[in-house]
DOVEXTI-328611 format. One record per atom (N, C-alpha, C, O, CB): x, y, z; residue number from 1; residue in three letters. Coordinates in pm, whole numbers. Glycine has a CB too. Example, Ala and Ser with C-alpha at 12.3 -4.5 7.8 and 13.67 -1.06 7.14 Angstrom:
2
NODE     xx     yy     zz  nr rest
NODE   1319   -569    780   1  Ala
NODE   1230   -450    780   1  Ala
NODE   1320   -330    780   1  Ala
NODE   1424   -332    846   1  Ala
NODE   1131   -447    905   1  Ala
NODE   1285   -225    708   2  Ser
NODE   1367   -106    714   2  Ser
NODE   1290      3    787   2  Ser
NODE   1341    114    804   2  Ser
NODE   1408    -60    572   2  Ser
***
This chain:
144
NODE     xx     yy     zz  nr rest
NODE    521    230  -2987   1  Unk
NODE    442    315  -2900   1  Unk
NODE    459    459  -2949   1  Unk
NODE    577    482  -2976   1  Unk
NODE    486    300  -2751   1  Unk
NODE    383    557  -2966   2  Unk
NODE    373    681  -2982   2  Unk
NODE    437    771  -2875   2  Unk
NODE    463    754  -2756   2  Unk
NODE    247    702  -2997   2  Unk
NODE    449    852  -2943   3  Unk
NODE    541    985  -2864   3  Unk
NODE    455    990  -2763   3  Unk
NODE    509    967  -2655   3  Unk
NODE    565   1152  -2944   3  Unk
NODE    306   1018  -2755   4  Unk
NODE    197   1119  -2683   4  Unk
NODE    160    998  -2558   4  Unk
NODE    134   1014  -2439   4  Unk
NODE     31   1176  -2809   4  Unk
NODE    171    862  -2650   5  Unk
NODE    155    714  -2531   5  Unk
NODE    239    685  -2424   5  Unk
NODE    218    652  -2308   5  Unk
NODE    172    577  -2596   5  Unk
NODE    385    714  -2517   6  Unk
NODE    496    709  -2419   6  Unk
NODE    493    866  -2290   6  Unk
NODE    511    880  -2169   6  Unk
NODE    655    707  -2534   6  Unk
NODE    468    932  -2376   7  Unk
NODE    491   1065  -2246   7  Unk
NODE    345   1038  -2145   7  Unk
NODE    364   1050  -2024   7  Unk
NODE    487   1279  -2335   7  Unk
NODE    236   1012  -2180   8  Unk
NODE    157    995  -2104   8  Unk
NODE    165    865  -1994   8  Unk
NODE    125    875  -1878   8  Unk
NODE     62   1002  -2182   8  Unk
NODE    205    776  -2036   9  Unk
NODE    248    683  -1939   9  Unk
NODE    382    720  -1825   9  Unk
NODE    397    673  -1712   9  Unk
NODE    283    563  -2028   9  Unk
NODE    465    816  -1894  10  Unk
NODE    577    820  -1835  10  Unk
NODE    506    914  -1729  10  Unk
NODE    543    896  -1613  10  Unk
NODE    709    864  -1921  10  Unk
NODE    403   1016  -1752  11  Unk
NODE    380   1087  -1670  11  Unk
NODE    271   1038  -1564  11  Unk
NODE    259   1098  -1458  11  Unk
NODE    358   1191  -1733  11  Unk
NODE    182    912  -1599  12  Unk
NODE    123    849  -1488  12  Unk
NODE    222    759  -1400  12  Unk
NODE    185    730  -1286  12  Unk
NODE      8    768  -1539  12  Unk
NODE    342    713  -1446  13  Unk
NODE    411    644  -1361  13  Unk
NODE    472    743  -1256  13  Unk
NODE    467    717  -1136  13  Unk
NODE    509    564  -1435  13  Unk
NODE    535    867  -1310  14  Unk
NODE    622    944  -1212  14  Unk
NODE    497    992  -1091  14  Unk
NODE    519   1021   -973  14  Unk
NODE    712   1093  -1302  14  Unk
NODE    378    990  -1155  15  Unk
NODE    291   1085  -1033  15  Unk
NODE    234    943   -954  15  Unk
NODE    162    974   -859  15  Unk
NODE    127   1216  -1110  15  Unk
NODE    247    826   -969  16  Unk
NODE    280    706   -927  16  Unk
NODE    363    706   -815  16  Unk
NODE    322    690   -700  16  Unk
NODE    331    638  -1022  16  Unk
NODE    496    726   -850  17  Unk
NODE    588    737   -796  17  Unk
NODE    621    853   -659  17  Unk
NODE    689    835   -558  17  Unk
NODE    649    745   -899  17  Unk
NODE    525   1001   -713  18  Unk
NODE    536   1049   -600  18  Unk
NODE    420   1066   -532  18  Unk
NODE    424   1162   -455  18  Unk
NODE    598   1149   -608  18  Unk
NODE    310   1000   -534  19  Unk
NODE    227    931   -433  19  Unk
NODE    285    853   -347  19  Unk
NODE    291    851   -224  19  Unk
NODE    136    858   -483  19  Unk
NODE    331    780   -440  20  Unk
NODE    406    655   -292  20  Unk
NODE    511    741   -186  20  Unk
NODE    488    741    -65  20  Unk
NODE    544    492   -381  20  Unk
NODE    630    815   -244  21  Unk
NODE    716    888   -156  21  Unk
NODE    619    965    -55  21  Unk
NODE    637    951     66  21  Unk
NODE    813    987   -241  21  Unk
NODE    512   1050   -107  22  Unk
NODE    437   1105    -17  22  Unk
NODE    381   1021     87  22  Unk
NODE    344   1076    192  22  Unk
NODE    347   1165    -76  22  Unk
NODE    369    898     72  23  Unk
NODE    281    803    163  23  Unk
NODE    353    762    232  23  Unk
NODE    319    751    349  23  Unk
NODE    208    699    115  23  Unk
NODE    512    710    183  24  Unk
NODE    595    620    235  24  Unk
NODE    628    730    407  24  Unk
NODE    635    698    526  24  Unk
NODE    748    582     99  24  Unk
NODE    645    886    322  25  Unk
NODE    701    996    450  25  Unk
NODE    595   1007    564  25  Unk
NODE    611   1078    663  25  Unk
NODE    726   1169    390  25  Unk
NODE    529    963    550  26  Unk
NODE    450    970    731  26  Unk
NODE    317   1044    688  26  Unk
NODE    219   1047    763  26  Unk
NODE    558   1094    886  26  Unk
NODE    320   1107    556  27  Unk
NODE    219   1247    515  27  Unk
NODE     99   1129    516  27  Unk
NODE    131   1043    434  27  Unk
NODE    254   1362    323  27  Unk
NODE    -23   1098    578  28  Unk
NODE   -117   1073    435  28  Unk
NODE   -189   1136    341  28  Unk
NODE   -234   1246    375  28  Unk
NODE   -197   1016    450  28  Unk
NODE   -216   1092    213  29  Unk
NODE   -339   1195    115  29  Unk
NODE   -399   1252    204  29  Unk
NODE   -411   1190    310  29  Unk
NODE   -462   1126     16  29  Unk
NODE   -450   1373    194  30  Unk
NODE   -580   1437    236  30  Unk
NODE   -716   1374    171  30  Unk
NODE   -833   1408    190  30  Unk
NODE   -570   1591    196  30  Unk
NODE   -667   1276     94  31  Unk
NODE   -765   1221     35  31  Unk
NODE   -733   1088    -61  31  Unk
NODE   -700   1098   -179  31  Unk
NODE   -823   1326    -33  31  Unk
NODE   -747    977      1  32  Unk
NODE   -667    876    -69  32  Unk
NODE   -762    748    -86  32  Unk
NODE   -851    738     -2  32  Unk
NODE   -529    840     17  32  Unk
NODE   -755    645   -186  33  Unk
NODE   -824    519   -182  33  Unk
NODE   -804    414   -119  33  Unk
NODE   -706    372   -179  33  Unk
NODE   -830    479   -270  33  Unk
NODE   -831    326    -25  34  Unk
NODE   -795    218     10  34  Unk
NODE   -887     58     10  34  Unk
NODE   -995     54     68  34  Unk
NODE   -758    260    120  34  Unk
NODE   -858     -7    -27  35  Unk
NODE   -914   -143    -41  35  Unk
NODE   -964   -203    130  35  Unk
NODE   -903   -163    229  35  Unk
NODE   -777   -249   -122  35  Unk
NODE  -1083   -304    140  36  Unk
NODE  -1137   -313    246  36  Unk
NODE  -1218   -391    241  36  Unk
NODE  -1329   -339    227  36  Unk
NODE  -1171   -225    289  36  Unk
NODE  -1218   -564    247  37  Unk
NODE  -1361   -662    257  37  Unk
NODE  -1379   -657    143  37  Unk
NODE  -1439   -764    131  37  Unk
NODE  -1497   -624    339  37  Unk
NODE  -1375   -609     25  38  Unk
NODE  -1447   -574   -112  38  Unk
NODE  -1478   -424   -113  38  Unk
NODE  -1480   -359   -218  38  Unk
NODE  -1590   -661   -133  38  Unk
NODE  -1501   -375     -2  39  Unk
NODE  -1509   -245    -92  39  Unk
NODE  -1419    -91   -109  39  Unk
NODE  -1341    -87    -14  39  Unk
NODE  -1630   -208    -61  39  Unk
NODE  -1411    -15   -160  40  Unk
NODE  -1344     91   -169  40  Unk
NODE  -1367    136    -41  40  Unk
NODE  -1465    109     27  40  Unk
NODE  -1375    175   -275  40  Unk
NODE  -1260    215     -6  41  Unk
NODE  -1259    307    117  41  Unk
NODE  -1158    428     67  41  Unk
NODE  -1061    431     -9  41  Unk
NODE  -1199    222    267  41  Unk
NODE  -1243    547    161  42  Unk
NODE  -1186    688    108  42  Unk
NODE  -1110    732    301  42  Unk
NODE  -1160    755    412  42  Unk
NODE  -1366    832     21  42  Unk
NODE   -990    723    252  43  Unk
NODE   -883    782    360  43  Unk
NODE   -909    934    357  43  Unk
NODE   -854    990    263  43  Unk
NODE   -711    749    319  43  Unk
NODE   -986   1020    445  44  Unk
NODE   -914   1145    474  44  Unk
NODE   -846   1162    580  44  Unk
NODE   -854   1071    664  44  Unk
NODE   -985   1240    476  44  Unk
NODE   -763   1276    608  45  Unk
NODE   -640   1294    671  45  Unk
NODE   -643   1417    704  45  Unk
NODE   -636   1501    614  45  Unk
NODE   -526   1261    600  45  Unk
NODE   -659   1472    882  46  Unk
NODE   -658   1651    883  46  Unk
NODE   -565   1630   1019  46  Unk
NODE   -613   1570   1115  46  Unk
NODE   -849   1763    906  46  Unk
NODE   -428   1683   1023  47  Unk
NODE   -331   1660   1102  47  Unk
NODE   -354   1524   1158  47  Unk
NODE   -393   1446   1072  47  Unk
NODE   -320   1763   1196  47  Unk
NODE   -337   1461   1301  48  Unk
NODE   -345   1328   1347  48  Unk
NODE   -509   1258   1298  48  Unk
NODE   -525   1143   1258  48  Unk
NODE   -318   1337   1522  48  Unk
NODE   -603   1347   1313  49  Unk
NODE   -686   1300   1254  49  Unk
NODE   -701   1212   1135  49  Unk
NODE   -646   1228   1026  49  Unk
NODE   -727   1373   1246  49  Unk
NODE   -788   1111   1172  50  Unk
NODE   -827   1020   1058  50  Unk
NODE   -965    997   1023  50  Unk
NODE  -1047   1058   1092  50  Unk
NODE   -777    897   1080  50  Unk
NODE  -1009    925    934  51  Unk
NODE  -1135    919    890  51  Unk
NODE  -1151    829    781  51  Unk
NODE  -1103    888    684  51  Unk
NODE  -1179   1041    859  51  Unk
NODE  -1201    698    739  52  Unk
NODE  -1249    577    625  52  Unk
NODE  -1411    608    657  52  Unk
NODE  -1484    603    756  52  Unk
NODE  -1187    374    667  52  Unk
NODE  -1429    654    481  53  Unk
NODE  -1573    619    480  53  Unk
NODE  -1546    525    374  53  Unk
NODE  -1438    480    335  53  Unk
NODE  -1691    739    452  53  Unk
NODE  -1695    499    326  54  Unk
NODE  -1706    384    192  54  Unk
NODE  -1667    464     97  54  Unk
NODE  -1657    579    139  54  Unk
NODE  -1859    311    146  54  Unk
NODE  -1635    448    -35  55  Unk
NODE  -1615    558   -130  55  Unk
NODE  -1773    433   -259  55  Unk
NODE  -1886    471   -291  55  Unk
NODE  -1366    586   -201  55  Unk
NODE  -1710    310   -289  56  Unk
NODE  -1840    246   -324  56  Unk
NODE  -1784     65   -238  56  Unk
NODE  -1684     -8   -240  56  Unk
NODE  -1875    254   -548  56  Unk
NODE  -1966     68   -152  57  Unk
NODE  -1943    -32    -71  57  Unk
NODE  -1954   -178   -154  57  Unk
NODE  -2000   -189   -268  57  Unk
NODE  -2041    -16     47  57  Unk
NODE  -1908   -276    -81  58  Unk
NODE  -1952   -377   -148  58  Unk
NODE  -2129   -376    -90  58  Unk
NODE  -2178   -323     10  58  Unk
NODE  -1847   -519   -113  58  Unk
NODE  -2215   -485   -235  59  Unk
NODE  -2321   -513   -248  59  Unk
NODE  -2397   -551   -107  59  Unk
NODE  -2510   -505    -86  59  Unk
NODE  -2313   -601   -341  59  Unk
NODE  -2333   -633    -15  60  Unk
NODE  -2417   -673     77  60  Unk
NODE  -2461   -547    158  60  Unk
NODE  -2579   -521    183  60  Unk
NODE  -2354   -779    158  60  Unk
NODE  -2351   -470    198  61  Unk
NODE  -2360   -377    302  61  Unk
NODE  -2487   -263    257  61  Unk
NODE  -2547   -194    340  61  Unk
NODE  -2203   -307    323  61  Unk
NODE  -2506   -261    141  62  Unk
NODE  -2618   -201     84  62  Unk
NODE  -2768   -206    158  62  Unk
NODE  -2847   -118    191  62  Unk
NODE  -2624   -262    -44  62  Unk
NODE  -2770   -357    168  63  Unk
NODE  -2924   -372    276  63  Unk
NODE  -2898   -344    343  63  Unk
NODE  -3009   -312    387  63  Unk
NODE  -3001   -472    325  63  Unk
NODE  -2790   -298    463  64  Unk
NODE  -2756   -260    588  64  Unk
NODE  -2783    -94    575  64  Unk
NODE  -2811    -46    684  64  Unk
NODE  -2598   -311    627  64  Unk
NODE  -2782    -24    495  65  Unk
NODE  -2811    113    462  65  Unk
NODE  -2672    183    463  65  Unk
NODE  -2658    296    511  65  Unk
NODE  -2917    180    566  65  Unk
NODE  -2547     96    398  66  Unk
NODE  -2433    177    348  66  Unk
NODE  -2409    226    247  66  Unk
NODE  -2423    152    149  66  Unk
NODE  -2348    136    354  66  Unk
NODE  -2382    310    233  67  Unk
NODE  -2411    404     74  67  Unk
NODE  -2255    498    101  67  Unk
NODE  -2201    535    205  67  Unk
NODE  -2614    546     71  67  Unk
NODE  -2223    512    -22  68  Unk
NODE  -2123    629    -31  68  Unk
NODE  -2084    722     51  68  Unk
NODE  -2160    818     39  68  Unk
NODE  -2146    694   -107  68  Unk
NODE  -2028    734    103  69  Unk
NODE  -1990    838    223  69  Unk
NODE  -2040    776    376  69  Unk
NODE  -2049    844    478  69  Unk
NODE  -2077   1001    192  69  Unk
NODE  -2072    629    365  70  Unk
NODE  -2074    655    559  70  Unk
NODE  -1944    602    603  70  Unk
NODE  -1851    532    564  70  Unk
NODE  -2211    552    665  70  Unk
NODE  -1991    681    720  71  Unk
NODE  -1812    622    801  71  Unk
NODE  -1804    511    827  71  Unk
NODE  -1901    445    866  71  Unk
NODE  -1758    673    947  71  Unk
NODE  -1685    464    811  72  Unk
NODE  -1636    289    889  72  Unk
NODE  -1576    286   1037  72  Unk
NODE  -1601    213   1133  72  Unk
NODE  -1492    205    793  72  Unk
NODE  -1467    419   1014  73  Unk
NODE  -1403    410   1099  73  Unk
NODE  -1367    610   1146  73  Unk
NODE  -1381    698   1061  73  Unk
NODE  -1286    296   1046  73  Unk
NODE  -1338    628   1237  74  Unk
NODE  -1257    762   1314  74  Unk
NODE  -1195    784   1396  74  Unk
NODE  -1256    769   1501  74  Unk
NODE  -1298    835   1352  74  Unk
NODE  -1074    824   1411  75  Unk
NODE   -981    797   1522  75  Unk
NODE   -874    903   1474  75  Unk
NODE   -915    988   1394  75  Unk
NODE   -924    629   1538  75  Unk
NODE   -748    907   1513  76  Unk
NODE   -634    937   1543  76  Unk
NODE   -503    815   1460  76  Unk
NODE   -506    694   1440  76  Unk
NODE   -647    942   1708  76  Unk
NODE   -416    908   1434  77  Unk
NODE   -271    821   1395  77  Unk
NODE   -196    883   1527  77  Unk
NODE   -222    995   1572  77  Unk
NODE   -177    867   1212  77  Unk
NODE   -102    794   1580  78  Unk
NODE    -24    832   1584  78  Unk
NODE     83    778   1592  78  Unk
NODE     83    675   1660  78  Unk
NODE    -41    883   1629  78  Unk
NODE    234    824   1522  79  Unk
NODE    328    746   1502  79  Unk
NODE    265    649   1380  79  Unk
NODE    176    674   1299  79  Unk
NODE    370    681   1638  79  Unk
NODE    313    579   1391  80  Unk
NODE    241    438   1307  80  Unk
NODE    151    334   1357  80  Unk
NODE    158    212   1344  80  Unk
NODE    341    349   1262  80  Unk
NODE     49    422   1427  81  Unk
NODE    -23    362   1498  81  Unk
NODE   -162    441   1510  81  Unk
NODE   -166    555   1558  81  Unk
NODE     49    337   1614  81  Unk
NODE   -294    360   1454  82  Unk
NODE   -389    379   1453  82  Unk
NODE   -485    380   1543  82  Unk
NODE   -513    261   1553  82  Unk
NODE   -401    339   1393  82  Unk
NODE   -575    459   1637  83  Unk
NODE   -674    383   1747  83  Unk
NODE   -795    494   1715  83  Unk
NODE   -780    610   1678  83  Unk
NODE   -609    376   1944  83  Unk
NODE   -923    421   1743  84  Unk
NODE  -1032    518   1708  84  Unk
NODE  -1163    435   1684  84  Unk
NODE  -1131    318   1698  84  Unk
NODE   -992    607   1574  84  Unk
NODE  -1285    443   1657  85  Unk
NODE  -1383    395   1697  85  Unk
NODE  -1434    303   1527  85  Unk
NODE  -1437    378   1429  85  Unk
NODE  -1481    527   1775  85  Unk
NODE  -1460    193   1508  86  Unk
NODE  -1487    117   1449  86  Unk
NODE  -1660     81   1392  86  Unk
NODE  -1726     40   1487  86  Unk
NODE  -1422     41   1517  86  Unk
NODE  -1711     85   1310  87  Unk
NODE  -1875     61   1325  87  Unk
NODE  -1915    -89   1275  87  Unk
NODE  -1835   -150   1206  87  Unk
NODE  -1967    179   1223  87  Unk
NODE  -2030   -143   1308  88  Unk
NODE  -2058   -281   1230  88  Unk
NODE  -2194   -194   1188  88  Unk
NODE  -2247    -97   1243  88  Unk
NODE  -2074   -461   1330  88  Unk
NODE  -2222   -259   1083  89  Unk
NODE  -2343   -258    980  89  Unk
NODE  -2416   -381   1011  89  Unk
NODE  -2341   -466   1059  89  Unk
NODE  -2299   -258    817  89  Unk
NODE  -2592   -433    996  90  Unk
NODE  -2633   -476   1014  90  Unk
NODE  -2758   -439    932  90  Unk
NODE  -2806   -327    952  90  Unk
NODE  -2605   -489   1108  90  Unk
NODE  -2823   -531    831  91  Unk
NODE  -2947   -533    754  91  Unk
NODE  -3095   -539    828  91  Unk
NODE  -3206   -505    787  91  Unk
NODE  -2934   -651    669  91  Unk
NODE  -3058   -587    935  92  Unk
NODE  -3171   -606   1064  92  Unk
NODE  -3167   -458   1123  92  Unk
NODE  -3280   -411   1141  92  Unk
NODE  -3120   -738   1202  92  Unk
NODE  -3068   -382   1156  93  Unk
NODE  -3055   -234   1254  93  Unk
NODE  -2993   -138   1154  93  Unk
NODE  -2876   -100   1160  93  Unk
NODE  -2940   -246   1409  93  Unk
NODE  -3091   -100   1054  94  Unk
NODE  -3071    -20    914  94  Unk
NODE  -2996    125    959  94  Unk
NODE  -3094    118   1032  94  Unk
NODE  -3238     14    829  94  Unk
NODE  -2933    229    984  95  Unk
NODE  -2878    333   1049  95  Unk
NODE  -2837    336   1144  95  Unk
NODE  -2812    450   1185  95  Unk
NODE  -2925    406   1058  95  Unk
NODE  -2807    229   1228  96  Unk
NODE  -2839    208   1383  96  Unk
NODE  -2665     93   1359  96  Unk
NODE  -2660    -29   1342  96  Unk
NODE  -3058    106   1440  96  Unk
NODE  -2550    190   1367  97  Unk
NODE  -2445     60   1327  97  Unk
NODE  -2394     72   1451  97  Unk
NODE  -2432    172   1513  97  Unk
NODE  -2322     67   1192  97  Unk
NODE  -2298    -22   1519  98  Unk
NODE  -2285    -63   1681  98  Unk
NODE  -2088    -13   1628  98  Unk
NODE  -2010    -42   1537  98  Unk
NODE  -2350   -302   1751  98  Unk
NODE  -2088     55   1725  99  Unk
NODE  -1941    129   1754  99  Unk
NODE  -1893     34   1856  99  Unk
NODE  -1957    -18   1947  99  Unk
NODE  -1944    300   1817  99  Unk
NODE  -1748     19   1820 100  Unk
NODE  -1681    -25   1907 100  Unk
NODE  -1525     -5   1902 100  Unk
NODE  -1490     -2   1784 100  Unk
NODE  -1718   -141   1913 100  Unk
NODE  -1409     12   1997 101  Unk
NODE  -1247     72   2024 101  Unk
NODE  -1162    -25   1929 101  Unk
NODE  -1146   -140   1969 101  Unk
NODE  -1183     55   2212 101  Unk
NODE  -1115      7   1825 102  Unk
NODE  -1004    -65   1748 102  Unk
NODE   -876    -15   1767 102  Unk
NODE   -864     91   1829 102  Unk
NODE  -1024    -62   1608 102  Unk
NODE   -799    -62   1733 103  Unk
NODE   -637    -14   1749 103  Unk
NODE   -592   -129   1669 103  Unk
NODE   -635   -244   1661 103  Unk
NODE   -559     -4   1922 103  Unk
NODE   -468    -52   1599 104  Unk
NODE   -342   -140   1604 104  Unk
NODE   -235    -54   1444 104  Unk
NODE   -253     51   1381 104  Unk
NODE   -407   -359   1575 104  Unk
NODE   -138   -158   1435 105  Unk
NODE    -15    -60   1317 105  Unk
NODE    -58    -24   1219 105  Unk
NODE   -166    -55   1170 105  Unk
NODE    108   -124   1253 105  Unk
NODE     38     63   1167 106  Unk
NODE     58    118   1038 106  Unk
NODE    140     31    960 106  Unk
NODE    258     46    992 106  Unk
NODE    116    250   1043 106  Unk
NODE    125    -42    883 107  Unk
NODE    252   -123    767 107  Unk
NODE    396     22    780 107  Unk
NODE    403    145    782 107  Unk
NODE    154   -141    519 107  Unk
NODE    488    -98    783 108  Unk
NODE    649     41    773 108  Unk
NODE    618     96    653 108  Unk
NODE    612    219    657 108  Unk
NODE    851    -24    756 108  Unk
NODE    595     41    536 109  Unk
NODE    579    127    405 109  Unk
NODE    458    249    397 109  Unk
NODE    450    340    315 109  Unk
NODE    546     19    286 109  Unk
NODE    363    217    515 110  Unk
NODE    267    337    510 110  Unk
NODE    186    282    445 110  Unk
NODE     93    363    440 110  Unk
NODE    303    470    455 110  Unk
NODE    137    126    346 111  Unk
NODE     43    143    252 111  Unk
NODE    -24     79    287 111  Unk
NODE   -104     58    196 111  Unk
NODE     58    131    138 111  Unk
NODE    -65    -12    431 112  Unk
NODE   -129   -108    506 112  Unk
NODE   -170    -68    653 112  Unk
NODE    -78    -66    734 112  Unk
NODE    -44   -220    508 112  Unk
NODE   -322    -31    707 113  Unk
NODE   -331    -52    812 113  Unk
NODE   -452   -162    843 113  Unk
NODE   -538   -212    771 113  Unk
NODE   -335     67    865 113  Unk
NODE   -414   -180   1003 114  Unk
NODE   -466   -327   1010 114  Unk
NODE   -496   -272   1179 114  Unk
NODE   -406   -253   1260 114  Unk
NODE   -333   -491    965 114  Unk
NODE   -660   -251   1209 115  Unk
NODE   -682   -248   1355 115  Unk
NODE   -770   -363   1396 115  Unk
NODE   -812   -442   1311 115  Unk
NODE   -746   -114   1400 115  Unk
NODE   -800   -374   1528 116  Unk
NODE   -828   -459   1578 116  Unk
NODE   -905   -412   1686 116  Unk
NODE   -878   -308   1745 116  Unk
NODE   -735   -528   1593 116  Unk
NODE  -1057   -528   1731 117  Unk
NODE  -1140   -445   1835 117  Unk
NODE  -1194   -565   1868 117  Unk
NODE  -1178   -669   1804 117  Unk
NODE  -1245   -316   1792 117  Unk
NODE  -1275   -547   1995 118  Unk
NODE  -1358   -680   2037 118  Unk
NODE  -1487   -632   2056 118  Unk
NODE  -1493   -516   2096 118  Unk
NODE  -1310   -758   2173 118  Unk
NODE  -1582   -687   2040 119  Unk
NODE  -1722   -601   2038 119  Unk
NODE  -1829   -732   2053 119  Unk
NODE  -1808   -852   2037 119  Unk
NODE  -1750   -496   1868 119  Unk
NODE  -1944   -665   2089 120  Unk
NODE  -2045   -797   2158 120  Unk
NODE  -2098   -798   2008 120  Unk
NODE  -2127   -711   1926 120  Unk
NODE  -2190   -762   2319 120  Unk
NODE  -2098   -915   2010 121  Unk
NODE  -2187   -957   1915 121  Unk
NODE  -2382   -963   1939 121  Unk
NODE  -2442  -1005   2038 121  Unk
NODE  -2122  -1098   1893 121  Unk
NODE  -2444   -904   1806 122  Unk
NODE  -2613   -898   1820 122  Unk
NODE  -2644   -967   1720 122  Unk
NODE  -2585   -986   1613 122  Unk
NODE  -2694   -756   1814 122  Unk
NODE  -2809  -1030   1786 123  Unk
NODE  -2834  -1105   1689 123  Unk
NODE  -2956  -1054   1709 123  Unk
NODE  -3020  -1063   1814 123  Unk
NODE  -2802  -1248   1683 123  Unk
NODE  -3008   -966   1550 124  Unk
NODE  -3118   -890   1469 124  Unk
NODE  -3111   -790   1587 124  Unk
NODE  -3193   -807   1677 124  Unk
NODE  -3284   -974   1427 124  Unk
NODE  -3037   -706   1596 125  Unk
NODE  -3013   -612   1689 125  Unk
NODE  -3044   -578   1813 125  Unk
NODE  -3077   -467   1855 125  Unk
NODE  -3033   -544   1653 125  Unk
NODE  -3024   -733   1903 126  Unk
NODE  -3015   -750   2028 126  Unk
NODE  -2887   -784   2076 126  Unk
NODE  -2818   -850   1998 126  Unk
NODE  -3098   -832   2062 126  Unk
NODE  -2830   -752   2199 127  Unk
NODE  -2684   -778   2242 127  Unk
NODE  -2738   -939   2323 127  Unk
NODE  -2832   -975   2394 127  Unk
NODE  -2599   -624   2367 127  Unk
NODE  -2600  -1008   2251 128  Unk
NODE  -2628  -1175   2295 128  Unk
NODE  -2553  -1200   2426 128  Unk
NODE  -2566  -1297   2500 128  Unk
NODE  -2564  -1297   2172 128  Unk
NODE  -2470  -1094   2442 129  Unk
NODE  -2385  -1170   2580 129  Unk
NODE  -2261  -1206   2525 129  Unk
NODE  -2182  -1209   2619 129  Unk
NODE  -2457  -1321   2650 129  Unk
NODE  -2197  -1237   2408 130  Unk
NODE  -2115  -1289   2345 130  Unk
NODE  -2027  -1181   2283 130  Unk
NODE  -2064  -1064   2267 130  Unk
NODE  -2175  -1374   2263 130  Unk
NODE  -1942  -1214   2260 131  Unk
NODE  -1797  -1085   2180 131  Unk
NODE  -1723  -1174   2078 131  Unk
NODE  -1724  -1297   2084 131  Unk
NODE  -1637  -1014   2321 131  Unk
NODE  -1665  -1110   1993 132  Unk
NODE  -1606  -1117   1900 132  Unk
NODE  -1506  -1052   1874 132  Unk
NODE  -1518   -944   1933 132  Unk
NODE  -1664  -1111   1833 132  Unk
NODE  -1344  -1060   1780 133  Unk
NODE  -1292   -960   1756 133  Unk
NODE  -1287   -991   1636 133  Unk
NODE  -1294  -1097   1574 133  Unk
NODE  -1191   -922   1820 133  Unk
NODE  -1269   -857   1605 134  Unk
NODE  -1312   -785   1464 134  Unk
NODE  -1134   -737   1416 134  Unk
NODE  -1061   -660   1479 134  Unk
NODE  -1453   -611   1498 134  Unk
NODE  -1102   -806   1295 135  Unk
NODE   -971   -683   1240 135  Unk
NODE   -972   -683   1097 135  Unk
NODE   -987   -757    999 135  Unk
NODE   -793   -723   1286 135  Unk
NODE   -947   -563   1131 136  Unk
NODE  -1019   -480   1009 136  Unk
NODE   -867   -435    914 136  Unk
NODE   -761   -397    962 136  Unk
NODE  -1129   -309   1083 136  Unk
NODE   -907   -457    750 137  Unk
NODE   -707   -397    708 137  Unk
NODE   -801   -330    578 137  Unk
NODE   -894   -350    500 137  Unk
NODE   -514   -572    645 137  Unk
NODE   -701   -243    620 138  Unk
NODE   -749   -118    458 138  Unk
NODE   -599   -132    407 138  Unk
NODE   -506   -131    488 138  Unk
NODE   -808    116    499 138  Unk
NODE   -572   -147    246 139  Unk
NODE   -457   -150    190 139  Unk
NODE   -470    -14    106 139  Unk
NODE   -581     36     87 139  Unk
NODE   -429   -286    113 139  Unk
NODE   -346     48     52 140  Unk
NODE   -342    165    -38 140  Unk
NODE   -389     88   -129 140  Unk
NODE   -374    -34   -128 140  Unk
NODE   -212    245    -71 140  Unk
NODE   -464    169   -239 141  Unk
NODE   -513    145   -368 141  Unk
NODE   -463    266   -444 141  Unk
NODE   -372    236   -522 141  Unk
NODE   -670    126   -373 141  Unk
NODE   -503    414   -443 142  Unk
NODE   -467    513   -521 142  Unk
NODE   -558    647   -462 142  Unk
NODE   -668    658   -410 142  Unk
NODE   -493    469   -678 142  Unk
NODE   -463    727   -495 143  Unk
NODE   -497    897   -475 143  Unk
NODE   -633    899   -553 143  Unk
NODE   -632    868   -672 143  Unk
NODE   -365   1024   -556 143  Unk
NODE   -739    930   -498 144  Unk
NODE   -885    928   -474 144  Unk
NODE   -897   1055   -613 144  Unk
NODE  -1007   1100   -646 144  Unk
NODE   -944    978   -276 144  Unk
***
């Protein structure tokens, strides 16, 4: 391995390394990647505030009219604990996504959250009478 291979690796591992310490301490990125269903999700972070948009969605959600930057989710941390409003997408109700109350932990390591919500289920964007719960887990992937 080369001098310039070895120092360059050594220097993506250490900034590796202090991503995770930053994550592990309670901080999140102001701007971080997380995994989700298939697609990327972009963590921002402004004091308790939280915020997941798509960063790139998976393919289906596309007919639903999700594109880069819409929100999934918005809420609050607190402690190690997530609660805040959740959206569903739907190819039938193109802009029109149905909000509903999620909650639940933070993984102890900081690199897993996992909420949970119950919401009526529609069919071609009529409410059926029926509910569902929905849980939703974004895993760390990498500093965005």
């Amino acid at each position: 391995m080369s001098f310039l291979k070895f120092m360059w690796a050594r220097a993506f591992s250490l900034a590796g390394i202090v991503g995770l310490v930053t994550v592990a301490s309670g901080e999140a990125f102001a701007d971080s990647c997380w995994n989700h269903n298939g697609s990327l999700m972009r963590l921002q972070a402004q004091g308790n505030q939280r915020w997941l948009s798509y960063e790139v969605p998976r393919n289906v959600l596309r007919n639903a009219g999700v594109q880069r930057g819409t929100l999934l989710f918005s809420g609050v941390k607190n402690g190690n604990w997530y609660s805040g409003t959740a959206r569903v997408f739907s190819k039938f109700c193109p802009g029109s996504p149905l909000e509903y109350f999620v909650e639940g932990p933070v993984r102890g390591d900081q690199l897993q959250v996992t909420v949970t919500g119950t919401r009526e289920v529609y069919n071609r964007c009529r409410p059926t009478g029926q509910y569902t719960t929905d849980t939703l887990v974004f895993t760390y992937s990498h500093q965005c």
